[in-house]
NUFIRO-403108 format. One line per field, with one value per residue (C-alpha): x, z, y; residue in three letters; chain. Coordinates in pm, 1 decimal, decimal comma, padded with zeros to 6 digits, always signed. Layout:
BEGIN
x (X;...)
z (Z;...)
y (Y;...)
vexro (ALA;...)
drenvo (A;...)
//
This chain:
BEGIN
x (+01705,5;+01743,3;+01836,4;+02093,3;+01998,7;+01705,6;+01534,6;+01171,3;+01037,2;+01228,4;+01078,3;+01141,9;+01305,7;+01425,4;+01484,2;+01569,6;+01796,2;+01792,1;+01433,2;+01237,6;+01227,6;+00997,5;+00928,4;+00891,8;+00804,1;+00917,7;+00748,0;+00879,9;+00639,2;+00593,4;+00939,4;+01143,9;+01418,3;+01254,8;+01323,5;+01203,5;+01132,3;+01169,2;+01050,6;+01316,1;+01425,3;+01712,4;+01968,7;+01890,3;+02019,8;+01852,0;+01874,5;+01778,2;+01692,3;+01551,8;+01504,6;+01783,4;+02034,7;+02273,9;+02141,3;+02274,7;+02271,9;+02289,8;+02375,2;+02213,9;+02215,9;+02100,8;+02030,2;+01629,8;+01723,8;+01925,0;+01798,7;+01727,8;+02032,4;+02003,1;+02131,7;+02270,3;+02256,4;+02416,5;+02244,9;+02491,2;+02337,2;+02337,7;+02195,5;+02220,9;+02359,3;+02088,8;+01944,2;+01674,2;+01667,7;+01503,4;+01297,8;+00889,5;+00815,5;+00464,6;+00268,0;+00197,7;+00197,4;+00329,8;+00381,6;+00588,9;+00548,8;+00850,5;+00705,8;+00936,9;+00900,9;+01044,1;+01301,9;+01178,5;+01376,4;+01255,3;+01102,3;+00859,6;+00833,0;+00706,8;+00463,4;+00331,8;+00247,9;+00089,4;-00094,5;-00246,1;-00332,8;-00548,7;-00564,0;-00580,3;-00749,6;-00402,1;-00201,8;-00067,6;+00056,7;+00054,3;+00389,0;+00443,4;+00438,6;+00739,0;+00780,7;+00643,3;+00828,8;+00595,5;+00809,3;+00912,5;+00876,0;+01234,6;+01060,7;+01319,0;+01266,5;+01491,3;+01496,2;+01814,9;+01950,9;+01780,8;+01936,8;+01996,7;+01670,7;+01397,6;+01161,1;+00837,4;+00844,4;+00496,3;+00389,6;+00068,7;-00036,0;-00405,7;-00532,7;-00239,3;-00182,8;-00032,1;+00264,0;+00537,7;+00840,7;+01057,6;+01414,6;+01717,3;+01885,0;+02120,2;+01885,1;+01931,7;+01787,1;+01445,3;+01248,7;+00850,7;+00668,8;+00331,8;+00053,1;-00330,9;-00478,3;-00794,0;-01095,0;-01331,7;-01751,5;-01872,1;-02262,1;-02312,0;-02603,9;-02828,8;-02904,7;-03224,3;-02993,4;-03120,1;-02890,8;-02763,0;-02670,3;-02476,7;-02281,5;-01890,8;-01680,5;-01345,3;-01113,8;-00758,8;-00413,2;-00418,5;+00020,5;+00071,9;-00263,5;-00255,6;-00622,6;-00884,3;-01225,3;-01559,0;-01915,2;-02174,5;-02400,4;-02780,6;-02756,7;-02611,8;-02258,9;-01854,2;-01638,1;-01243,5;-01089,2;-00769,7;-00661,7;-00342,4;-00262,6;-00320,7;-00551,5;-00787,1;-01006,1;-01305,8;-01551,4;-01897,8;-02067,2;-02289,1;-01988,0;-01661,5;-01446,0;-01102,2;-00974,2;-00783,3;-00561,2;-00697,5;-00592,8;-00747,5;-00587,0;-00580,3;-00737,9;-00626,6;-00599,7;-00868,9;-01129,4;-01236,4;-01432,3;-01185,2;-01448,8;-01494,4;-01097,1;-01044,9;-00758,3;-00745,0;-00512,5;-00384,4;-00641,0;-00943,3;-01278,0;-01501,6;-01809,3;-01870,6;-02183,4;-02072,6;-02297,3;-02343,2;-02156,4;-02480,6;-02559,7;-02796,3;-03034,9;-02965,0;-03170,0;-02971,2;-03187,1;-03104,3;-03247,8;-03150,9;-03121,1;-03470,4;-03536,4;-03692,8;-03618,1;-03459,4;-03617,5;-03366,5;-03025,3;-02715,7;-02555,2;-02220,8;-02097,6;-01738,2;-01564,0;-01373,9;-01233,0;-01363,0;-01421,1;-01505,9;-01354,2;-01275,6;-01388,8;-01733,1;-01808,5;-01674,9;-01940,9;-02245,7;-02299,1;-02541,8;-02197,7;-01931,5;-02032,7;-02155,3;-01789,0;-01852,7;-02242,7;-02449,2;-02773,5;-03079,9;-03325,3;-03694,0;-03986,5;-03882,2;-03527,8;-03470,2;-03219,7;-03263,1;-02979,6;-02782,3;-02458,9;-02209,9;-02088,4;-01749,0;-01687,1;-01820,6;-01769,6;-02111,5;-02028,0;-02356,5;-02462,7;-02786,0;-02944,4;-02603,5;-02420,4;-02121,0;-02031,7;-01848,7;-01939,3;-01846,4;-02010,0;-01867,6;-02198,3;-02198,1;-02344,3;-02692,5;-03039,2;-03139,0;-03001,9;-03102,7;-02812,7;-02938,6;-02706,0;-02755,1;-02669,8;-02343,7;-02026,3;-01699,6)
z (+02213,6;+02515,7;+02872,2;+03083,9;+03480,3;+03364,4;+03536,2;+03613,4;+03389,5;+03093,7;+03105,6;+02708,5;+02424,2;+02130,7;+01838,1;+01515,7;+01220,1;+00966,6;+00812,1;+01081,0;+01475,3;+01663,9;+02002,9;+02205,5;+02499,4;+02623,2;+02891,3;+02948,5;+03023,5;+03356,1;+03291,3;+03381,0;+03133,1;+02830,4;+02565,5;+02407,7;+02079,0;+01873,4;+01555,8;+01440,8;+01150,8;+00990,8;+01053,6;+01379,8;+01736,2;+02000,8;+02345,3;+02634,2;+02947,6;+03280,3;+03641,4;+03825,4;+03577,8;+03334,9;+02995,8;+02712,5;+02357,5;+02080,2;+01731,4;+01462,1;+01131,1;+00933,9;+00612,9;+00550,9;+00347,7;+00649,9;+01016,8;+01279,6;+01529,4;+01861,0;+02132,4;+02528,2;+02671,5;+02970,6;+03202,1;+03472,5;+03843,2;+03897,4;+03830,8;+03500,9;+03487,9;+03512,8;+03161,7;+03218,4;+03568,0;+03819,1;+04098,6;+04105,9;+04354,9;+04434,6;+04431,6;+04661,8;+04519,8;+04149,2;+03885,7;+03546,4;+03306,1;+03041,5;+02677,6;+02340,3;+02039,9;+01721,7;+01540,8;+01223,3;+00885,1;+00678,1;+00478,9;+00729,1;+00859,8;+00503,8;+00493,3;+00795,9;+00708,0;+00373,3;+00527,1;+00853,3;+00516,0;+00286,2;+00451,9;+00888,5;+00955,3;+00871,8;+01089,5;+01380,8;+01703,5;+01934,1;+02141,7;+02337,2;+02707,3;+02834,0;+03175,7;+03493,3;+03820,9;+04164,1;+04296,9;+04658,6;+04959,2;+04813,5;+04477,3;+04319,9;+03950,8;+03739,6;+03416,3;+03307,3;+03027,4;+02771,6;+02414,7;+02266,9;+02137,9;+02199,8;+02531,7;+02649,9;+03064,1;+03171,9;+03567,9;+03721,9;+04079,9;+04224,3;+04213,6;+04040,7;+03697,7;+03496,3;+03306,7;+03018,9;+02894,7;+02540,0;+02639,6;+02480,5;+02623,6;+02861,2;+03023,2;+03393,5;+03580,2;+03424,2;+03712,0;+03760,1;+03965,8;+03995,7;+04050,4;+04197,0;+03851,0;+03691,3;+03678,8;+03364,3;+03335,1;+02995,8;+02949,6;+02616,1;+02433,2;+02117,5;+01832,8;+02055,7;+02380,9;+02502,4;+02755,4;+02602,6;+02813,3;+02716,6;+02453,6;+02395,4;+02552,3;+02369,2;+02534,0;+02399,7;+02474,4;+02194,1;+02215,1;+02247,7;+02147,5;+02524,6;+02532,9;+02753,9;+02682,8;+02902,1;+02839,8;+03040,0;+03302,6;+03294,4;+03339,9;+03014,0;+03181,1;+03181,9;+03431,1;+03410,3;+03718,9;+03716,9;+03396,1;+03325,9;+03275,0;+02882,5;+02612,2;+02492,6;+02207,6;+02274,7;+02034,2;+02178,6;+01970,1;+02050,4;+01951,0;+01899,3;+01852,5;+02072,8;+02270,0;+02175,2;+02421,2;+02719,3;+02607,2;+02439,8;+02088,9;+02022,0;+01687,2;+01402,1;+01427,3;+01191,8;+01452,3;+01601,8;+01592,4;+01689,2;+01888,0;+02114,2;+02224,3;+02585,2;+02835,1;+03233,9;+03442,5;+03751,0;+04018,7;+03781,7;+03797,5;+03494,6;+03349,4;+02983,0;+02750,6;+02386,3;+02131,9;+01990,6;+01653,4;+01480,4;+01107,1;+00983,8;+00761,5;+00440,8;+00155,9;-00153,8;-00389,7;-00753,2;-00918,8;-01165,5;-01136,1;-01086,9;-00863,6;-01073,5;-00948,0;-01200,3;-01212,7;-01333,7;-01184,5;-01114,7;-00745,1;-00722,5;-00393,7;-00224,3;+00121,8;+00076,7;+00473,1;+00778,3;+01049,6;+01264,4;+01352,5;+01038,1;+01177,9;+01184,2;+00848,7;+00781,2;+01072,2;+00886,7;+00540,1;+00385,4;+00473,7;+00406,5;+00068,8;-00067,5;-00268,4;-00621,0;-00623,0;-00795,7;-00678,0;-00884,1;-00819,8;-00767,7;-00929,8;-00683,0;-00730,7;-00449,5;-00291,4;+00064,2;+00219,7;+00611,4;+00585,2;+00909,7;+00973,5;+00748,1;+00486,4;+00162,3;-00231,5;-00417,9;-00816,9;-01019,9;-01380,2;-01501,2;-01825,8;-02005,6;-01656,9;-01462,9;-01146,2;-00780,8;-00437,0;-00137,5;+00212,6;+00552,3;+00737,8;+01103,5;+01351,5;+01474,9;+01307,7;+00947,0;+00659,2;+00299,2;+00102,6;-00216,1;-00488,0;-00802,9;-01164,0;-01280,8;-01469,2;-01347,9)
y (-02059,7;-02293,4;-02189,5;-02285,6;-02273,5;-02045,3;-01786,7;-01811,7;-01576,2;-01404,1;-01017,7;-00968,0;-01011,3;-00787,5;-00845,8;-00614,9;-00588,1;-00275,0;-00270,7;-00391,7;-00430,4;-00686,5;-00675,8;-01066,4;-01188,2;-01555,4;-01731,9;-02056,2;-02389,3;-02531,9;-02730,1;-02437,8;-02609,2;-02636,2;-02422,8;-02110,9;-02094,5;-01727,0;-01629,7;-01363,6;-01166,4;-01433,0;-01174,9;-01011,3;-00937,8;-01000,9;-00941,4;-01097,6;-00937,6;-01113,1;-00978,3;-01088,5;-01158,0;-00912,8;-00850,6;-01079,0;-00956,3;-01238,9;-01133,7;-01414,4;-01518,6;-01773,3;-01959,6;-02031,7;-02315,2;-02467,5;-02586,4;-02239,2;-02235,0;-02442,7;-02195,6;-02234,4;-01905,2;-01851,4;-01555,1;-01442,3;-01339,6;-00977,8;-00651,3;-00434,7;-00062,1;+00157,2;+00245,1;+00479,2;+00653,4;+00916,2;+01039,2;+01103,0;+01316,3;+01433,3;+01118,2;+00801,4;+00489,6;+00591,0;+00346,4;+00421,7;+00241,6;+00169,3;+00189,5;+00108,4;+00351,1;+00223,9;+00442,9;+00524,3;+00602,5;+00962,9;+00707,8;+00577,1;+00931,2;+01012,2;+00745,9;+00764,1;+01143,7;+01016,1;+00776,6;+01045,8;+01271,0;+01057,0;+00707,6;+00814,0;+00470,3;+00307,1;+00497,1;+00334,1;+00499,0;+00256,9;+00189,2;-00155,8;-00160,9;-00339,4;-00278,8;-00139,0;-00032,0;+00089,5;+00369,1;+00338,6;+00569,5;+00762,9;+00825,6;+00635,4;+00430,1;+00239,0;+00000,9;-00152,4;-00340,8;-00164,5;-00177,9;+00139,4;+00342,5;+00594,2;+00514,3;+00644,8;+00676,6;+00719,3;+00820,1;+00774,8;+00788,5;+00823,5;+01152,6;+01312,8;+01427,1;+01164,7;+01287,0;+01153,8;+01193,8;+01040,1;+00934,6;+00812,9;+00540,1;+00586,6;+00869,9;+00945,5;+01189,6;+01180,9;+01324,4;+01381,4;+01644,9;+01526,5;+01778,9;+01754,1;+01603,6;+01741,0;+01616,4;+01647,1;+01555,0;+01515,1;+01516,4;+01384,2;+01504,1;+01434,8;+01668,6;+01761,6;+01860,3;+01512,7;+01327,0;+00989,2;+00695,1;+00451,3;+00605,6;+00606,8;+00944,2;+00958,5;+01184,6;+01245,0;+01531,8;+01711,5;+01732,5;+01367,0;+01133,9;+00989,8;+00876,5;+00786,6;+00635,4;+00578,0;+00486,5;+00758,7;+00625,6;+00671,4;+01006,0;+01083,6;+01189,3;+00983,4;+01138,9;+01146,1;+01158,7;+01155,5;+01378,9;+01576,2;+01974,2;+01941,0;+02033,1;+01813,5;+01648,4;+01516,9;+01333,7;+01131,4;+00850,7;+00528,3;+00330,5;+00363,3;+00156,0;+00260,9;-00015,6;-00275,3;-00482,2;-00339,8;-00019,1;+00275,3;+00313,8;+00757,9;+00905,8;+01072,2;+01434,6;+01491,8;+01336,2;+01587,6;+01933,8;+02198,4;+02387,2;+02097,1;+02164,7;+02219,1;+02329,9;+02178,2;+02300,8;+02097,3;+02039,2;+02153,9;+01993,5;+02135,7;+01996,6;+02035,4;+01938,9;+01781,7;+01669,5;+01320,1;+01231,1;+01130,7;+01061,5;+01387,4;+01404,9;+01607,5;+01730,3;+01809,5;+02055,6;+02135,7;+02381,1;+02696,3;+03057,8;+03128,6;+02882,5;+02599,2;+02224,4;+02041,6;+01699,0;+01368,2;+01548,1;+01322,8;+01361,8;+01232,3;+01209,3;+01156,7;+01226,9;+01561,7;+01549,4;+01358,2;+01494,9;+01243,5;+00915,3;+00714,7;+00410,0;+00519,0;+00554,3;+00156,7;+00104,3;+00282,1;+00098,5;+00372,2;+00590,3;+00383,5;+00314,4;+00668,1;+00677,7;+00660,3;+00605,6;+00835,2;+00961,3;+01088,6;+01393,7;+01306,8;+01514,4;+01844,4;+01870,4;+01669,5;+01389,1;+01261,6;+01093,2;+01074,6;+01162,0;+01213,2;+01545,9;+01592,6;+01772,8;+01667,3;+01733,4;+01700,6;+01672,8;+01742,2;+01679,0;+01840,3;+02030,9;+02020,6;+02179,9;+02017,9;+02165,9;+02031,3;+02182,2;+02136,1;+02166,0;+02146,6;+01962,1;+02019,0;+01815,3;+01890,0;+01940,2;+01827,5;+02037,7;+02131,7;+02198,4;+02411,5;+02341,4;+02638,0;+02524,8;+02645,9;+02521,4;+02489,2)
vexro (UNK;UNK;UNK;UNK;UNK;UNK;UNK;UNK;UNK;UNK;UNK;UNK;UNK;UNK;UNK;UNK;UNK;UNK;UNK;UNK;UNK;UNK;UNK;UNK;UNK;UNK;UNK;UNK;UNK;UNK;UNK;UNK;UNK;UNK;UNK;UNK;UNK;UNK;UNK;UNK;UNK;UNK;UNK;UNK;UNK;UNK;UNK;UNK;UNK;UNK;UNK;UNK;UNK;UNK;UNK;UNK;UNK;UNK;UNK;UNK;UNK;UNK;UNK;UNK;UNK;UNK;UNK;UNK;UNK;UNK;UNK;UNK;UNK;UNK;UNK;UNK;UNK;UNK;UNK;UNK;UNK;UNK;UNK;UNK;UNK;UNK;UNK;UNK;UNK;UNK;UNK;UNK;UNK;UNK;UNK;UNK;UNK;UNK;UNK;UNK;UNK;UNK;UNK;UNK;UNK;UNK;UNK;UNK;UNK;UNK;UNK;UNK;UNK;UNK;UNK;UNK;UNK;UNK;UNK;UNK;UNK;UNK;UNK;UNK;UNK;UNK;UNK;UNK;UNK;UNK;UNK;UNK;UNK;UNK;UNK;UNK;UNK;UNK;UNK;UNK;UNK;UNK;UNK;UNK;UNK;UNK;UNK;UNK;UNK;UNK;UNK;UNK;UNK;UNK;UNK;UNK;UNK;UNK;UNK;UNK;UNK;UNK;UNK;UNK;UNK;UNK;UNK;UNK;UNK;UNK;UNK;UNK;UNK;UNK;UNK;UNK;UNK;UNK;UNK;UNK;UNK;UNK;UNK;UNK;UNK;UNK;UNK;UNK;UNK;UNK;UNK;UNK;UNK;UNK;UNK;UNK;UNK;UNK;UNK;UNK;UNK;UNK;UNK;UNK;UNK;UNK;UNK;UNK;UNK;UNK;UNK;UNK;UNK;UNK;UNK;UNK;UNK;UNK;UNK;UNK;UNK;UNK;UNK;UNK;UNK;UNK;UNK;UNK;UNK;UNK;UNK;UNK;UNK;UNK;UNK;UNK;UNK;UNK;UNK;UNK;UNK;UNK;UNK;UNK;UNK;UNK;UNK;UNK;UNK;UNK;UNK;UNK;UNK;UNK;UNK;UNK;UNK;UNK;UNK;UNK;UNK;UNK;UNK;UNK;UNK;UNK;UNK;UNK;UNK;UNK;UNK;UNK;UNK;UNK;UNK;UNK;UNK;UNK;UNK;UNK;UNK;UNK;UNK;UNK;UNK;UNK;UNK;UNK;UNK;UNK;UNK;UNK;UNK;UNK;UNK;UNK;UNK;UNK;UNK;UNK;UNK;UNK;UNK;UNK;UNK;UNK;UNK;UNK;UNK;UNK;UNK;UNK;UNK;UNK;UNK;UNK;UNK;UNK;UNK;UNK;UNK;UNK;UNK;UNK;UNK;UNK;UNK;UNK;UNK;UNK;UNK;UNK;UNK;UNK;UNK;UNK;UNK;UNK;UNK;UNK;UNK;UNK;UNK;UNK;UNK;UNK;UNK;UNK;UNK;UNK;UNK;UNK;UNK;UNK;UNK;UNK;UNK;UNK;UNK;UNK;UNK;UNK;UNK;UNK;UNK;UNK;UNK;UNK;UNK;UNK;UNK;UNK;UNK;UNK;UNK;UNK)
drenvo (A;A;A;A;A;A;A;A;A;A;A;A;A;A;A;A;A;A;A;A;A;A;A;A;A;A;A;A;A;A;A;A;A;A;A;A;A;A;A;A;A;A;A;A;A;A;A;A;A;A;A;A;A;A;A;A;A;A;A;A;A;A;A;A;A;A;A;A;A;A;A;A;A;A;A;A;A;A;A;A;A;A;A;A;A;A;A;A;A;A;A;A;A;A;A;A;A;A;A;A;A;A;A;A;A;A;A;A;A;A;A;A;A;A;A;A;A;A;A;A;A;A;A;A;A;A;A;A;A;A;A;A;A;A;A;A;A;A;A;A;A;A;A;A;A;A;A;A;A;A;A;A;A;A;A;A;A;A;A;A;A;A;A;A;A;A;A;A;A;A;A;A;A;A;A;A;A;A;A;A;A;A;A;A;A;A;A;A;A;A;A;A;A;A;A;A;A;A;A;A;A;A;A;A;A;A;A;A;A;A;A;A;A;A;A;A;A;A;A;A;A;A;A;A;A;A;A;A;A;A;A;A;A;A;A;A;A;A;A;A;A;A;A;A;A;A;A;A;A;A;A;A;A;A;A;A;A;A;A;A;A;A;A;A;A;A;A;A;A;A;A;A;A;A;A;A;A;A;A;A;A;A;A;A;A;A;A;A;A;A;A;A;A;A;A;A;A;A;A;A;A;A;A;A;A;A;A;A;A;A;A;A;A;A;A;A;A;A;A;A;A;A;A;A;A;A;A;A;A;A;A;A;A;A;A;A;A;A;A;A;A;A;A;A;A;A;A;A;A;A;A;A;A;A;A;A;A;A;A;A;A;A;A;A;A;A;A;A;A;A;A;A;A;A;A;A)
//
């Protein structure tokens, strides 16, 4: 695609056709007449869209066997129709920022369910920034020459509760009332009710997976200041890894301990302790009825739910690779291993028995999980 009389800076650039949808962005070299060059599905439209001119879309086509087409596009001076609109009221100095969700066929829906239930690592909710406007002193916003499609309008302003809302193009009159925002202290602690500096606070709405992440200070403690009205997950761990592009990428649902859940309300400060994510150590014990430890026992052991983040049990070899490996009982019945609180299937072979249980391991002090012959 080559420009004719070209604008500085082209803002972006779709481009989609029935299976998939890219999202571009084209910034021209310092000779403002040289062209851009876009990777694009063969049959695709695309639309161009730069500040100070009217929207173009382009519908393409093309033969991979022949040469990629060699286009003039012509951007006329002037402002598009208003595609997304409204007023924030309640906050100096807010920015909204202009995010692009992908449409998604039942398929995909489907998949992406399948994948959150037995593969959460692999599901990915991210949605691309694309633009930003800094309201004005009337409150008033506005994005134009959007293509059709679903939009996430996001509102922030110091020291008010950030807030969102998922449009469909055109959408006018998508207003904001901005409240006093809350503010939330975490003190992270260790198993012992130790302070722990320098670990990873992952904080996250429980409705929509907007997410915020900080590291505590010497004193053990992150604070959020500038939260919404929601509920809340919250997880702690000495790393985590949750940002990616300058942003902080949310968790599966399955992340978190339900018990750590909290509500704020607008204006709230509150100040909450939540213990450390930390491997603990387990004893597994196999023995019979009357209490004899069977020496020579077989420990299978597999992953029956996380819940934790996924991520750290690829970070934790001794973890990660537990799946599939069988473990043996010393001279007292015993196996000795760190596991990360989940919940956990143990499958057992001894003295001509076969039996599964499972154990939900909570986070805290070392436990010895006794594990009775039986049969299934």
């Amino acid at each position: 695609v080559h420009w004719n009389d070209p604008p500085d800076h082209v803002d972006w650039i779709f481009a989609s056709d029935f299976t998939a949808v890219a999202y571009l962005r084209a910034m021209k070299d310092e000779n403002t007449r040289g062209p851009a060059r876009l990777v694009v599905p063969r049959s695709s439209t695309v639309v161009l869209v730069a500040d100070g001119y009217r929207s173009k879309p382009l519908e393409l086509a093309g033969d991979p066997a022949e040469e990629p087409p060699h286009l003039t596009v012509v951007l006329e001076p002037g402002a598009n129709a208003p595609s997304i609109q409204g007023t924030v009221r309640g906050g100096r100095s807010a920015r909204v920022v202009l995010r692009w969700i992908r449409s998604r066929t039942q398929f995909e829906e489907a998949l992406d369910w399948m994948r959150e239930e037995v593969m959460p690592e692999l599901v990915d909710r991210n949605e691309r920034p694309l633009a930003a406007y800094d309201v004005g002193a009337d409150g008033h916003y506005s994005f134009g020459g959007l293509p059709p499609g679903s939009y996430c309008v996001d509102v922030a302003a110091p020291g008010r509760t950030p807030r969102r809302s998922v449009v469909t193009v055109p959408a006018n009159d998508v207003d904001f009332d901005l409240a006093a925002s809350a503010r939330l202290e975490v003190l992270a602690v260790d198993g012992s009710g130790t302070p722990c500096a320098d670990v990873k606070v992952h904080v996250q709405t429980k409705r929509d997976a907007c997410a915020w992440s900080l590291r505590t200070s010497s004193d053990g403690v992150a604070v959020f200041p500038n939260l919404p009205d929601a509920e809340f997950q919250l997880v702690a761990a000495r790393e985590l890894q949750d940002v990616c592009d300058g942003g902080v990428l949310p968790f599966e649902r399955t992340a978190f301990f339900p018990k750590d859940d909290l509500a704020l309300v607008a204006g709230e400060t509150r100040r909450v302790q939540l213990a450390l994510v930390e491997s603990v150590p387990v004893t597994l014990h196999v023995h019979d009825i009357n209490d004899r430890s069977i020496e020579g026992a077989n420990i299978a052991i597999s992953l029956q739910r996380a819940r934790v983040p996924f991520a750290l049990f690829r970070g934790d070899d001794d973890v990660r690779n537990l799946a599939g490996r069988v473990f043996e009982t010393d001279i007292d019945g015993e196996v000795h291993l760190e596991l990360l609180p989940s919940a956990w299937n143990f499958e057992v072979w001894a003295d001509g028995h076969h039996f599964h249980r499972m154990f939900m391991l909570e986070r805290g002090a070392a436990r010895r999980i006794d594990l009775e012959l039986a049969d299934d």
